[in-house]
C-alpha positions in Angstrom: -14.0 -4.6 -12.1 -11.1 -2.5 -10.6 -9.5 -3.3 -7.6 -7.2 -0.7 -5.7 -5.0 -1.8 -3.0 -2.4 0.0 -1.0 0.3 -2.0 1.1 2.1 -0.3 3.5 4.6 -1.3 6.6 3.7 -1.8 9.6 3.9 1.4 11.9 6.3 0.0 14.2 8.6 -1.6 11.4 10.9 0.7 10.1 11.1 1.9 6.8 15.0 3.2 5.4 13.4 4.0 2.2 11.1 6.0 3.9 13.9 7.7 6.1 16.0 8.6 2.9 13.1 10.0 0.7 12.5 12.1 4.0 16.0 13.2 4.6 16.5 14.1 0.5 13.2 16.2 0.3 14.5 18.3 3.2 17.8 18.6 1.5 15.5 20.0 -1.3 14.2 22.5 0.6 10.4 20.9 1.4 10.3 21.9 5.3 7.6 20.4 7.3 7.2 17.4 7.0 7.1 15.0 10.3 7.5 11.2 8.4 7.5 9.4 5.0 6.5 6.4 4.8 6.6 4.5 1.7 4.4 1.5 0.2 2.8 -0.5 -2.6 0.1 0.6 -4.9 -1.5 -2.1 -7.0 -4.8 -1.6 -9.5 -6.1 -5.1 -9.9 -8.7 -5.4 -12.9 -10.6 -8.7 -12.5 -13.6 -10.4 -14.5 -15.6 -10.5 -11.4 -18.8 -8.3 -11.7 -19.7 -8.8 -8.5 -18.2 -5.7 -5.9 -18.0 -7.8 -2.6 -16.6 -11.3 -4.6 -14.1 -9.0 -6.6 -12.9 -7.0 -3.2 -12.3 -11.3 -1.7 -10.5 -12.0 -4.3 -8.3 -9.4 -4.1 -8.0 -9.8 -0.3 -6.9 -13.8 -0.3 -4.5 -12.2 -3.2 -3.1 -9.3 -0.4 -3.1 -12.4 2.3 -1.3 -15.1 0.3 0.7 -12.9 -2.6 1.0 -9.3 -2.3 1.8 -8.6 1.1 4.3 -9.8 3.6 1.9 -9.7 6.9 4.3 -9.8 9.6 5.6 -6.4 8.4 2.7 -4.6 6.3 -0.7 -4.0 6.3 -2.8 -4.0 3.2 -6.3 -1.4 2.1 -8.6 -2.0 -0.2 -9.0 1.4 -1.5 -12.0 1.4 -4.3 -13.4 -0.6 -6.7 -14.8 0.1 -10.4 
């Protein structure tokens, strides 16, 4: 089973990479746009067949691996 998992800061930490990728679109000419905030995107395929065991797994993996929880948040985003 996939696992999809999207780790992000925390809104009140800053992000510089962010702040540049935001500041080099404009430069390109993309108007609009309030914030970019940049993150992790990880696909997880595991042997478990079981959706709620598979999504625990991947959640003590987020907690203990993955992400840095003083400064991000983690999303389990799907499952296949």
């Amino acid at each position: 089973m996939k696992i999809s998992v999207i780790i992000t800061l925390k809104k009140d930490v800053l992000d510089p990479q962010g702040k540049v990728i935001h500041q080099t679109l404009d430069g390109m000419g993309f108007e609009g746009i309030n914030e970019v905030r940049q993150g992790k995107y990880f696909e997880i395929d595991t042997k478990e067949d079981d959706k709620k065991k598979a999504e625990k797994k991947v959640e003590e993996m987020c907690k203990k691996l993955l992400a840095n929880l003083v400064i991000e948040d983690f999303k389990i985003i799907g499952s296949q």
